[in-house]
C-alpha positions in Angstrom: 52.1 49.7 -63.2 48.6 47.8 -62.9 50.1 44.4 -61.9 51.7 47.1 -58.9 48.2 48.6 -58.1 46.2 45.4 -58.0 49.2 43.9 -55.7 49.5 46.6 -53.3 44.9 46.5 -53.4 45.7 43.0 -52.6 47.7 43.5 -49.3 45.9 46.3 -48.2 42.5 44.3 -48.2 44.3 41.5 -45.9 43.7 42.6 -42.6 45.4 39.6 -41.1 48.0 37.7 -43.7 47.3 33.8 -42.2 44.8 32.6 -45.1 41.9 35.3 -46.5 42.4 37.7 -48.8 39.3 38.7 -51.4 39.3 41.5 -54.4 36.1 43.9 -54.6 33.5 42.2 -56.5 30.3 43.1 -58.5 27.0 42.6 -56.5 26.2 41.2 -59.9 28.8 38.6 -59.8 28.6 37.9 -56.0 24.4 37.2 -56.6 25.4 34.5 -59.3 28.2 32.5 -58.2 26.2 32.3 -54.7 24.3 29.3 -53.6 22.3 31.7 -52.2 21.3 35.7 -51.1 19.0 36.5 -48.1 18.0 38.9 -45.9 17.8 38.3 -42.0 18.4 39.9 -38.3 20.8 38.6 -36.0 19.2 37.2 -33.1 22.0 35.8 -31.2 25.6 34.3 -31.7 28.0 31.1 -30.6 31.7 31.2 -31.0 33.3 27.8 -31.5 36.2 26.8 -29.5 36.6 23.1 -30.7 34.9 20.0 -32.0 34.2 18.4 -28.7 33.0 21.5 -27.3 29.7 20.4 -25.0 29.0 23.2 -24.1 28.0 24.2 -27.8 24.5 25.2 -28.1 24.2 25.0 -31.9 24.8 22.2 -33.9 28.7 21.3 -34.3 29.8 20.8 -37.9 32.6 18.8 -39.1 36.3 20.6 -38.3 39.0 19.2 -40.4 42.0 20.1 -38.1 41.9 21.4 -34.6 45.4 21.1 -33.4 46.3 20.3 -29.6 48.4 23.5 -29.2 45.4 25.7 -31.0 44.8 28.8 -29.3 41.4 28.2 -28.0 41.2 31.9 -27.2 40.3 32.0 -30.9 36.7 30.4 -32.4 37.6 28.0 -35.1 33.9 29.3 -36.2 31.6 31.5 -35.2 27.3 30.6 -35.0 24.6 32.8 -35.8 21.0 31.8 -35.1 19.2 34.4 -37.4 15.2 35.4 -38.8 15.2 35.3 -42.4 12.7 38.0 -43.7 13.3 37.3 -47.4 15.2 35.3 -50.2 16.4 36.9 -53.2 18.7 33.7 -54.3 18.6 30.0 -53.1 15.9 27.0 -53.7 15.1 27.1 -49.8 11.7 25.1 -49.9 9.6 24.6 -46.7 11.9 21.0 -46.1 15.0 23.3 -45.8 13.2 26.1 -43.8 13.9 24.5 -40.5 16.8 23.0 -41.0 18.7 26.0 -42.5 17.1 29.0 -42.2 18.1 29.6 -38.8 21.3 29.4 -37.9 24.4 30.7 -40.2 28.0 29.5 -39.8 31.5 31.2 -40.6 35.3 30.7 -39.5 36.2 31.9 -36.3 38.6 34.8 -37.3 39.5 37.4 -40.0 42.2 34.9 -40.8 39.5 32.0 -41.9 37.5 34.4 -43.4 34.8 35.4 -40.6 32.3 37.5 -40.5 31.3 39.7 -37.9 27.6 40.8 -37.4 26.3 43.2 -34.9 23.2 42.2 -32.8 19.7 43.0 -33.8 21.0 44.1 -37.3 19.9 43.1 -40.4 21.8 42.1 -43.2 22.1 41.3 -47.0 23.8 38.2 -47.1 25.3 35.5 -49.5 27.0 32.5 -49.4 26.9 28.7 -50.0 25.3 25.6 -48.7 27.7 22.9 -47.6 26.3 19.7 -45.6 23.0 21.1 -45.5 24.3 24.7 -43.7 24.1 28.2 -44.7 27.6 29.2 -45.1 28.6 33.0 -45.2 32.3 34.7 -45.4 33.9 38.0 -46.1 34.2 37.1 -49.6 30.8 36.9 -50.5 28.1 40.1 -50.0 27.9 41.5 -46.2 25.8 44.6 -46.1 23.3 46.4 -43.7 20.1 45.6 -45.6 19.0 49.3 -45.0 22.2 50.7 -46.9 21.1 49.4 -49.9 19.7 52.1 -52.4 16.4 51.3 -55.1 18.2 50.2 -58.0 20.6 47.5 -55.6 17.1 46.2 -54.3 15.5 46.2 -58.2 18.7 44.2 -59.2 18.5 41.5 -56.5 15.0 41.2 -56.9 14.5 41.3 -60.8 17.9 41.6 -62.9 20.4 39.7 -62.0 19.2 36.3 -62.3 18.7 37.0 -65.9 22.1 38.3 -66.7 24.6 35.7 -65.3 25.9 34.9 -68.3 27.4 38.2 -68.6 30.6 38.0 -66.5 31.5 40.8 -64.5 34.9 41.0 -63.9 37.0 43.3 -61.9 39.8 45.1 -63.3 42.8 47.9 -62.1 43.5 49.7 -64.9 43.9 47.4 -68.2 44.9 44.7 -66.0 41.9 42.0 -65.4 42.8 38.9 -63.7 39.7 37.4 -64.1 39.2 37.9 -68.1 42.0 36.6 -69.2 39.8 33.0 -70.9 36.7 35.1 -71.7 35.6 36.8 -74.6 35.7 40.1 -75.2 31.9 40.2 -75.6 31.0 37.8 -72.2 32.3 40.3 -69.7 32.3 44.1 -68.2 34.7 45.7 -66.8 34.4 46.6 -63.3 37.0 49.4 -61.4 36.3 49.7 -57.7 35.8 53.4 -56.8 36.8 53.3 -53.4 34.7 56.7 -52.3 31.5 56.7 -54.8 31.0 53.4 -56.7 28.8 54.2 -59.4 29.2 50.6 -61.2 28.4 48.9 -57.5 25.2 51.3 -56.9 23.8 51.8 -60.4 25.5 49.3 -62.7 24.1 46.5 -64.4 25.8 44.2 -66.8 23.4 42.9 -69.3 23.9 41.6 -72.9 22.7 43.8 -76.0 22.6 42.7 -79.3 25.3 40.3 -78.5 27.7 41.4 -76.8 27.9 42.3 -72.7 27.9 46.5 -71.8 26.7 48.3 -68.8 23.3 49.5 -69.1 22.8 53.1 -69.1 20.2 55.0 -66.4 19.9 58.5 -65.2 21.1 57.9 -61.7 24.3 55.8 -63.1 24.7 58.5 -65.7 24.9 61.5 -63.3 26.7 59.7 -60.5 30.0 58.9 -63.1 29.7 62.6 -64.3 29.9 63.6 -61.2 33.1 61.4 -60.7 34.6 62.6 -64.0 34.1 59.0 -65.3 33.9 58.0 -69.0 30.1 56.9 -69.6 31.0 52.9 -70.7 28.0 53.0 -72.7 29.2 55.0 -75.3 28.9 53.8 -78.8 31.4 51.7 -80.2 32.1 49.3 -83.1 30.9 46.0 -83.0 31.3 42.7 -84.3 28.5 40.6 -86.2 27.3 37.6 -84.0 27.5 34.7 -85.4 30.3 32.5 -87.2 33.3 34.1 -86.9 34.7 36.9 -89.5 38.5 36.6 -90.8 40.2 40.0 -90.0 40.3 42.5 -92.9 44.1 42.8 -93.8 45.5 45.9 -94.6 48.0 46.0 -98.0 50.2 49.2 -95.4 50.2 47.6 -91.8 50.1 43.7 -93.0 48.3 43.3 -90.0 45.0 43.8 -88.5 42.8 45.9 -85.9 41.5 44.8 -82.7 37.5 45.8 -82.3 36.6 47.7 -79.2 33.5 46.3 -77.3 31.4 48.2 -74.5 32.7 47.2 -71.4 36.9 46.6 -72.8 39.4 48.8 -73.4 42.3 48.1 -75.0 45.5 47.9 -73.4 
């Protein structure tokens, strides 16, 4: 029933079925598997009809295929010259000001990824850095900068560059794509709620006494209680860190139990 839910997540989140598709993500996990997370206005925009294009006003980058009988009614990639008004993410020193802090690339279409920004708006933005560009997608974090609530901005700023090695990972029901080579102690789980997302607007995944669980605050507490959510913080059994502990065997079941650790649930 979960592999049927995240599949039919999966199609719906395609808007055209040629190459992109992304799951929800974590802000958390977005901010550290990003080369880097900025904040800028849109000042104007270039589409990109092919490599040879003179015409181009920003600097070409290099296209790997641009076949003769492309449609050139459709941007292989799409330019933004942009002002950057802060970095949360991203070693941008004064050498790479110039050079990358104003424009931003992306594919041409929904198909290649693309991302569309209005003009004059200003954004929260993430992405990587290849051949010395600022490269954003859909995948990544695209986000009005002035949507963003308190504790979003006090994670950006502060939290999350501490807690990257807790992995959060997103999940539809007990089935979590993304877990399946972690331990149960390096990750949280993450549901998408598609009306109120607490974890997205509230949630933090930090590590306590060992072992990774979402940290508990009033505004996280009352928005999953309003949502009829189970608090994930709730106290559980836990493991001793260190060397591992052999299972306690039980004379009855021959077996042995499975400990349940914030942020897991067993299936």
């Amino acid at each position: 029933m979960e592999v049927l839910l995240f599949l039919s997540v999966l199609l719906f989140s395609l808007r055209e079925t040629l190459a992109c598709s992304c799951l929800p993500a974590h802000g958390q996990d977005i901010y550290c598997r990003s080369d880097f997370i900025l904040v800028a206005t849109v000042k104007a925009e270039k589409n990109i009809y092919g490599r040879h294009d003179t015409n181009n006003e920003l600097p070409m980058s290099n296209v790997d295929f641009v076949s003769g009988a492309f449609d050139t009614r459709i941007p292989i990639e799409r330019h933004y010259r942009v002002r950057v008004h802060r970095t949360f993410k991203g070693n941008l020193n004064k050498d790479y000001q110039r050079a990358l802090k104003k424009y931003l690339y992306t594919g041409g279409s929904d198909a290649a990824c693309g991302v569309m920004l209005k003009h004059r708006k200003t954004y929260l933005l993430s992405g990587t850095i290849r051949n010395n560009q600022l490269w954003i997608n859909r995948c990544g974090w695209v986000q009005e900068y002035k949507t963003l609530n308190l504790h979003q901005k006090k994670f950006l700023k502060f939290k999350y560059k501490h807690n990257c090695d807790c992995k959060v990972t997103t999940c539809f029901g007990t089935y979590c794509p993304g877990a399946r080579r972690l331990f149960r102690r390096d990750f949280c789980k993450y549901q998408p709620n598609w009306t109120q997302d607490c974890y997205q607007r509230h949630g933090q995944c930090v590590r306590k006494e060992g072992v990774c669980q979402w940290k508990k605050n009033n505004q996280f507490k009352v928005c999953l209680k309003q949502n009829e959510e189970p608090f994930p913080w709730m106290k559980r059994h836990l493991l001793p860190i260190g060397p591992e502990v052999p299972p306690e065997t039980s004379n009855e079941s021959n077996g042995h139990s499975s400990p349940n650790f914030p942020g897991y649930q067993e299936p």
